[in-house]
Structure formats: C-alpha cells, structure tokens
N, C-alpha and C positions, 0 to 999 in steps of 0.2 A: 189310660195306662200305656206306657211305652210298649214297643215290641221289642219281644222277648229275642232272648239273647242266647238262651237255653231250649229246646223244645226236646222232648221225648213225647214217642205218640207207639204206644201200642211194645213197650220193653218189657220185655222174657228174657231173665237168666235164671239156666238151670247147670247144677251140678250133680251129675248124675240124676236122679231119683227126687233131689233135692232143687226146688224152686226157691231162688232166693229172691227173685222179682218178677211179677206178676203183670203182667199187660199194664205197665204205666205209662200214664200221659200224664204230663208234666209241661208248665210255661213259666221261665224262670224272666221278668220284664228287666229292662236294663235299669240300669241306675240304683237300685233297691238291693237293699237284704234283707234275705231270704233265707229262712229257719227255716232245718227239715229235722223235724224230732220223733221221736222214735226208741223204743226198749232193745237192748242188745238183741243183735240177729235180727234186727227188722230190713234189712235192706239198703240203709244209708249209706256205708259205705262203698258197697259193690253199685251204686245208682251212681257215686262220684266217680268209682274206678271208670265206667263204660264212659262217662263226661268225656274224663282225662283223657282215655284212650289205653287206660292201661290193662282194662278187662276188654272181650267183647259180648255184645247182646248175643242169645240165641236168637232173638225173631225181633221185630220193631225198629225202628229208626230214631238216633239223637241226633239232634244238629247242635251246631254253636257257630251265629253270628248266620246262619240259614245255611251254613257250611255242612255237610256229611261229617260225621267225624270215623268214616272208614274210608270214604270215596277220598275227602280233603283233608288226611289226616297230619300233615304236614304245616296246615293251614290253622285249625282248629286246635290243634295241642302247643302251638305258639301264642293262639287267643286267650288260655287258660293257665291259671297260676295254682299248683294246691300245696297247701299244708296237710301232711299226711299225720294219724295219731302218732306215731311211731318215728322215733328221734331218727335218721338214719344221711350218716356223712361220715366222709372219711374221717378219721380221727388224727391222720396224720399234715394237717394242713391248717393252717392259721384261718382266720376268719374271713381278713380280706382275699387271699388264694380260693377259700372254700367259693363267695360270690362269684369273685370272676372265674372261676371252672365252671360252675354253674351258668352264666353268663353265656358261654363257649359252647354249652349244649345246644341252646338256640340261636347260635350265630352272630351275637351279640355281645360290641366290643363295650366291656362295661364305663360309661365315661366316668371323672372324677367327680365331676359334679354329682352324677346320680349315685356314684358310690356312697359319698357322705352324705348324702340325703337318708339312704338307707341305713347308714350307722348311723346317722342323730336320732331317727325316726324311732327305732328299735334299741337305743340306748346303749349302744356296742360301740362305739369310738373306743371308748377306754380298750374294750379287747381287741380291735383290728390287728394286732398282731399275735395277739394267743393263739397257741396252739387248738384246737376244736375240743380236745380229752379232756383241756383242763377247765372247760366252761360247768357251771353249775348248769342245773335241769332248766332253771328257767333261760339263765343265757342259750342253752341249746334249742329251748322251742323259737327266743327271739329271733335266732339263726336260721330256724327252718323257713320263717317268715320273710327272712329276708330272703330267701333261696328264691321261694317262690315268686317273688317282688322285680325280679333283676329286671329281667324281659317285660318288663309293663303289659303282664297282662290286661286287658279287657275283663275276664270272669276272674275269680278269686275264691277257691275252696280252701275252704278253713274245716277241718276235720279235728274234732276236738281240739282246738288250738290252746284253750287254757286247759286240759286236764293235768293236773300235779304241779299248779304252779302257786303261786302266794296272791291275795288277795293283790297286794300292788302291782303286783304283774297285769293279775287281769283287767283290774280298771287300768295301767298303761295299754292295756292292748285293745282295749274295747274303744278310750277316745283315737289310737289310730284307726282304728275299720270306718271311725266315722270321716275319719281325715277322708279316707280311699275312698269311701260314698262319696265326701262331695268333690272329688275329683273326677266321678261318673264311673268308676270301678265298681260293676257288680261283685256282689260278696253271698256265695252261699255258707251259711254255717250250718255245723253240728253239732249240738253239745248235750249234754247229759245236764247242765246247769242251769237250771229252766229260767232262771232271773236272769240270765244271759241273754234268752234268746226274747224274756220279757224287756229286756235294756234295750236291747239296738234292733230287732226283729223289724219290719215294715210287714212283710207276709210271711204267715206261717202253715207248713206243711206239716201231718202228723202221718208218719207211716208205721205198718205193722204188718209183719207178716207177707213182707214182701210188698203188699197192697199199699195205694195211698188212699186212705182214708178221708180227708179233706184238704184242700186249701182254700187259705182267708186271711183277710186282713189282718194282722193283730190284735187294730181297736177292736174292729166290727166284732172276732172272735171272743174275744172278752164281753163285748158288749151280748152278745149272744147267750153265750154259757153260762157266765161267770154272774151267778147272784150275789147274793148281800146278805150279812146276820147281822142284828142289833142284841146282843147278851147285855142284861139289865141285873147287874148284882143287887141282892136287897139286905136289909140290916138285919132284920130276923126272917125265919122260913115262913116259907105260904106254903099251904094243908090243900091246898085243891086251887086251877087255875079259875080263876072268872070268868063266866062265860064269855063274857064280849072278847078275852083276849085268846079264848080257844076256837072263838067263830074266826079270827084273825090268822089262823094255825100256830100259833104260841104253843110252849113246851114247859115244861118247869124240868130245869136242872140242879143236879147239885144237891139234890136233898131239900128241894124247894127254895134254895136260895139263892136264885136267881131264872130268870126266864127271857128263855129265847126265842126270835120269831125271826124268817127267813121273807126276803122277797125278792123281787126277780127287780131284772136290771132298771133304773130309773124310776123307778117305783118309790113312793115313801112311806115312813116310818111313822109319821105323823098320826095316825087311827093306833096304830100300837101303843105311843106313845100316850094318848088320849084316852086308852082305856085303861092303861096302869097308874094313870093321877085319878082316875075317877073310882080305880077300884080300893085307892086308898094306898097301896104297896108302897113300904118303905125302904125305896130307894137309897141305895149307899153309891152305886158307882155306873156306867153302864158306857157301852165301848159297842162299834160297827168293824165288822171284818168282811172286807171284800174279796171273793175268788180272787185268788194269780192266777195265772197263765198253767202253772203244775197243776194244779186242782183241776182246770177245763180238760190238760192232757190226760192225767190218770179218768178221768171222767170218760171222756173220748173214746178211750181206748177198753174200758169198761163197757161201754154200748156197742164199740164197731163202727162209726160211724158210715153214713153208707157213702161208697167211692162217687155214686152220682152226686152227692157235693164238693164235688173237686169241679 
C-alpha cells in the first residue's frame, strides 16, 4: 500500500451539544479511490469540509501530503481539489472566465493547453463562452469539476458529484475519475449511488453517526459479507421440503414453487443442486444472485460494525 495522502488520527467535531464526528482515524493511500458511504447526517461531508480546510476539528489532527492542514494551510488546500454537492458560481461569467477566476484563487495562471484539456475532458468546449445561468444541471456539475480541476490538485473530493444528473452523464464522469486515477490523482468519493462507489471504489469506508465503522478493500469487502442465493423455480408446487435439502438450509418460497438456499462466499451450489435431482423436483427455471456492495452497506450499518475494523 502507498502512503497515505490523507491521514486523520483521533477527529472530533462538535456543534454545540451536537457531535458530528467522532474520534476518526482515517488513511486515505495515494493513487486509489476511495469511497466513504454513509446515510444522511453520518459525517461525510463535515470529514471533507476539515480535509479542505473549510471546517475546523474540535480535537485531532488531519494532515494532507504529511502537511498540517491548520499549521500548512496554505500548502495543503492547494494539494486538494473538491467538488462540493451544491452547484455554487457566479452566474454572471462564461465558463472559460468562471476557470480562470478560479485559477486566480490559487495563483495559477491557467495555460491554454490545460484549459482545453479541461473543456474536452468535461465536454464543455461547445460552452466556453456561455454565460454560467444558461448551463443545464448537468453542464453545471461538469463545471464544478472543472473548478476543482484547474490547480492540478494531488487529492480530489467528489461530493456527490453525480447526484441529479442522467445516466450519460455519469458514466461520462465515472471513465474520467478513472482518467485522474491513472494520472496518480487521488479521488475520494461520496455518493448515495452504491453501484458508483461498486464501479470505480478500490477501498471503501462506511461511516455513521459520526463513527467510521470500517475500512476495506472493496473485493475483500464483498468477499467478506456479500453471500450468494441460488432461487430454483419449479413447474408445479412441493408440499414439504426434502430433507437432504433442509439439512442444506433451503427454504420453499412462493407457495412452494420454488426453493431457495443461501451460501456464503465461494462456497458451491453443487450439494443443493444434487439434492433437488435426487428428490425428483421439477425444475422449470433457476438463477444465482449475489450481494452488491448496497446489501453489505445496509447490512453494515444494521449490525454497527465495530470501528476496531478500520
């Protein structure tokens, strides 16, 4: 594993009465994206805000790139690039203007080369001269991305970066995050779209309630949690399961017509399959469904998982 690019070790933030994060340690490695998922009000966003620099902790320390991001904040908020949920540009400024102001925040005289890189990238050429107001929602999120983009950050916060946009949008936005990976651009995401964070995720974190609750690989995590059902539709109903396929934990659904048996990851099917030829059942159809990544999260978050596996 590279070293990390991100560290939080020991972050509390409180508002008033109200704890929004909870003593988190967190190692975000370079090169990798990084899924932090989570139910509204779990903490995701106020864990990117202290990143950025735009919140700060009550107690703990985050670094970026082994930087302080209070001590070297100077240093560490020109290292970081974020897409916020929330559309938010002047409205009175064309698209290429909108860049290079943004640009200008970080000192950074935007060249032309890198300019059209980011309008081909994000598929805004056509608009470099539109005014911001007149962009639809999706051209406004491309924009946000591009904002964030100018300054070549090192880290990359994507904060819901597709929410309210069309499916072609997000697969355009999903093969660039992968461009930015392999350019060595860390990317932490957030999203509410779990086949998102199943698409491009390398490690994922689940947080709640402030707490992080795990981090893991994505295989490994799936490999972990995520079992397997084999559902065997039949042509007419079965009146009681067999016992060989109830020693198996088989189920009859459906009004008996059909029967289901779960197993755990790499595990086969094959003793299932061997007692329902034997018990005679006649088979009409039969289909395997494997946990996503949404099923291990609602699961997750249903037990608590304990933070000593982070």
């Amino acid at each position: 594993m590279h070293e990390p690019v991100v560290t939080l070790r020991g972050v509390v933030k409180r508002y008033g009465n109200f704890t929004a994060l909870d003593r988190v340690d967190l190692d975000v490695p370079a090169g990798e994206i990084f899924a932090l998922l989570g139910p509204n009000g779990a903490g995701k966003t106020t864990l990117i805000s202290i990143v950025a620099g735009l919140v700060r902790a009550s107690a703990g320390s985050t670094r970026v790139l082994g930087r302080d991001v209070v001590d070297d904040y100077r240093f560490t908020r020109r290292a970081v690039g974020l897409v916020p949920q929330e559309i938010n540009f002047d409205p009175f400024f064309t698209v290429e203007e909108t860049l290079r102001i943004q640009a200008g925040y970080f000192g950074v005289a935007l060249s032309h080369g890198r300019l059209e890189e980011i309008l081909g990238a994000l598929d805004l050429a056509a608009k470099r001269n539109a005014n911001t107001r007149s962009l639809s929602g999706g051209m406004k999120r491309r924009l946000l991305i591009g904002k964030a983009l100018v300054h070549e950050p090192r880290v990359l916060f994507l904060d819901e970066p597709t929410a309210g946009v069309d499916v072609q949008l997000r697969q355009s936005l999903w093969a660039y995050v992968r461009t930015l990976r392999s350019r060595g651009t860390t990317i932490v995401l957030t999203t509410h779209y779990l086949e998102e964070a199943e698409e491009l995720a390398d490690r994922v974190a689940v947080i709640d309630q402030g707490r992080v609750l795990l981090v893991e690989e994505k295989q490994r995590l799936l490999e972990r949690y995520a079992g397997k059902t084999l559902r065997v539709a039949l042509s007419a109903p079965a009146s009681a399961l067999p016992e060989s396929l109830a020693a198996l934990g088989a189920r009859l659904e459906d009004g008996g017509l059909a029967v289901a048996v779960s197993a755990a990851p790499g595990a086969s099917f094959g003793p299932a399959l061997a007692a329902i030829a034997q018990a005679g059942l006649p088979v009409r159809d039969l289909e395997t469904h494997r946990m996503r990544l949404e099923d291990v999260f609602v699961s997750l978050l249903r037990r608590g998982a304990p933070s000593e596996e982070t």
